[in-house]
N, C-alpha and C positions, 0 to 999 in steps of 0.2 A: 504493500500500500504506500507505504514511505517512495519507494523506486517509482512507484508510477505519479506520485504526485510530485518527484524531483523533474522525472522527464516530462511532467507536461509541462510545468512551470518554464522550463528549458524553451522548449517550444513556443509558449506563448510570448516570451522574450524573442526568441527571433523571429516571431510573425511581425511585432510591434515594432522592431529595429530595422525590417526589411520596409514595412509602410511605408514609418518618416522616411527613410532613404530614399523609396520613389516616390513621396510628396512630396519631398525636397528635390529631387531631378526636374519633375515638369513643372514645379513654380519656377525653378530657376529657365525652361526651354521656354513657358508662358511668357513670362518678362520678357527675356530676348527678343521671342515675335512679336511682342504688341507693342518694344518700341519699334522695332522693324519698321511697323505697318503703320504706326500713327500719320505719317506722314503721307501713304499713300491712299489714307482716305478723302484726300482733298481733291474738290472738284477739280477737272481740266478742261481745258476747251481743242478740239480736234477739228479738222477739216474731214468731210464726208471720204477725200480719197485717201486720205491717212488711213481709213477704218479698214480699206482694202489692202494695207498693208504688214503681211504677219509679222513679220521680223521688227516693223517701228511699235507696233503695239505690245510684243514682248520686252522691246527695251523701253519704251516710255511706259509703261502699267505696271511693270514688273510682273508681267502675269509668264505662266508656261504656252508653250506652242499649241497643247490642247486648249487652254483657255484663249486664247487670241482667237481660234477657228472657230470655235464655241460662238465666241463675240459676234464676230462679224457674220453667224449666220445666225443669232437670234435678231441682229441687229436686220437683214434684211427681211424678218417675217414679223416685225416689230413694226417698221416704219409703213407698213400696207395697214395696219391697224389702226383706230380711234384711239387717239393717247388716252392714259389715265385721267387727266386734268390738262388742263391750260391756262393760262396766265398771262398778261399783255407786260413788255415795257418800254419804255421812252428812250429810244438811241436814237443815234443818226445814222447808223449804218448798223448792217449783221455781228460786222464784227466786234465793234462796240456791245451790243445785245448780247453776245456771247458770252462776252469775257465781264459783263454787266451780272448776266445769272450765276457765273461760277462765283462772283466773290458773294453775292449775295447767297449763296448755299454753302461759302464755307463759313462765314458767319454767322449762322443759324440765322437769318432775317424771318421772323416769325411775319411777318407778311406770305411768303411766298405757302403756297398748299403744301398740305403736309405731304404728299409723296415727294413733292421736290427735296423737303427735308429726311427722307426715309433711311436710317444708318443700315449702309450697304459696302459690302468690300471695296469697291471703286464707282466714282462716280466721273461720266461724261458730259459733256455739253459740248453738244455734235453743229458746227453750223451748217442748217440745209440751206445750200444755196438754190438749188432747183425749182423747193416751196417757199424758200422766204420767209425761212423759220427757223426757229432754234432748238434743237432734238437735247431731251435732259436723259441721259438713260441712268439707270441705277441695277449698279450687278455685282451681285452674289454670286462669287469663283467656287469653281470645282477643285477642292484641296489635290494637289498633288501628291503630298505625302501627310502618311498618316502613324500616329505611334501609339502602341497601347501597351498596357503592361495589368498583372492582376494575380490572384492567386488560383492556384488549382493542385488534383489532388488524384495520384494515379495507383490503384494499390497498394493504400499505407502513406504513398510516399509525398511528401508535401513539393510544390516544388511553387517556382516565379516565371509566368510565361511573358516574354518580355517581345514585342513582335513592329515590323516595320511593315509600311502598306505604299505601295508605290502604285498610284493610278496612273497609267498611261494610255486611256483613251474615254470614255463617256460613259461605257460600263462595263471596262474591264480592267483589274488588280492584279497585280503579283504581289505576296505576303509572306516574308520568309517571319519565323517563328524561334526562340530560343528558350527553355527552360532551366533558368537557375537554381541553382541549390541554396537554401536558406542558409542553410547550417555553415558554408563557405562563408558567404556572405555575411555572416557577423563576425569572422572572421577575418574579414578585410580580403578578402579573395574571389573571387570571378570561376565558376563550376558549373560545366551544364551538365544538365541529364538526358537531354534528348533536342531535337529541334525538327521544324516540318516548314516546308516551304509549297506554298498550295496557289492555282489561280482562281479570281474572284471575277463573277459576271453581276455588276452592281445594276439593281431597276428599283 
C-alpha cells in the first residue's frame, strides 16, 4: 500500500511538471506570434492587379502561397456579389478614398459599419477602378502550421504526444506525431516511445 501510494504520488509529480513545461512552451510560441502578427492586422490598400499577383501578395500579406491563391479566388467570386454593407466618403479621387478607408479602419473610427471594423487576420482595401469603388475585404487565413501537444495512455504506459501539422493545400495535412516519456522529462531529458506520421483530408 505504502509502494503504490509512493509511485502514484511519483506520477502525479511528473504529470504536473510535464503541464507547466508545455504551458510554458506555447505561452512563450503564443507571444512570439501575436507580436509577429500585430502589425499585420492593419488595413492596406492594393490595386485590383496586384491581387492577380501571387508572389506580391505572399510578400506584402505575409500570407503562404496556399493562402494568396485562396485570396484571389475568393476575391473573384466575392466581387460578383452584393457586398455586406456600404458606406459613402468625400475624396477627390479613388485613391485618396482608399487610403481615406484604410486609416479610418485602423483607427477603429466607430462611424464606419461594423463589418468594416470586423477583427480579421488581414485586412484589404482593394481600389476598383472598373466600378469606381473601393472593395474593403476582410480575411480569415488558413493556418499553415499547426502544433498540438496533450496527454495519452497506451497499456499502462503514460506517455506526451507532442505533434506538428503542416497544411499544404485547402484540405489536405501531413502530421508527423512524437510520444514522450514523462518520467525523462522531469528529468531534464528528451525520450520517445513511439511516433506516427499520418495524412489529413481537412472538410
Amino acid at each position: 500500500m505504502v509502494q503504490w501510494l509512493i509511485v502514484r504520488k511519483k506520477f502525479l509529480v511528473m504529470m504536473i511538471v510535464s503541464f507547466i513545461i508545455l504551458c510554458g512552451l506555447f505561452v512563450c510560441l503564443w507571444q512570439r506570434a501575436k507580436q509577429a502578427k500585430e502589425g499585420y492586422h492593419k488595413a492596406i490598400v492594393l490595386q485590383q492587379e496586384q491581387l492577380q499577383l501571387t508572389d506580391y501578395l505572399e510578400k506584402e500579406l505575409h500570407i503562404s502561397k496556399m493562402n494568396a491563391s485562396e485570396l484571389q479566388a475568393a476575391y473573384e467570386q466575392e466581387k460578383r456579389k452584393p457586398p455586406a454593407t456600404s458606406f459613402t466618403v468625400q475624396a477627390p479621387n479613388l485613391e485618396a478614398a482608399a487610403e481615406q478607408v484604410a486609416e479610418r479602419i485602423n483607427v477603429e473610427d466607430k462611424n464606419l459599419p461594423p463589418p468594416a471594423l470586423e477583427k480579421t487576420d488581414r485586412t484589404l482595401v482593394v481600389k476598383n477602378d472598373k466600378d469606381y469603388k473601393v472593395d474593403v475585404l476582410k480575411i480569415n487565413l488558413d493556418k499553415v502550421w499547426e502544433i498540438s501537444a496533450g496527454v495519452g495512455n497506451h497499456q499502462g504506459d503514460t506517455y506526451i504526444p507532442v505533434g506538428v501539422q503542416r497544411n499544404y493545400a485547402a484540405h489536405k495535412a501531413v502530421v508527423a506525431e512524437v510520444h514522450l516519456v514523462p518520467e525523462e522529462l522531469v528529468k531534464g531529458k528528451v525520450k520517445t516511445s513511439g511516433w506516427e506520421v499520418r495524412h489529413v483530408w481537412r472538410y
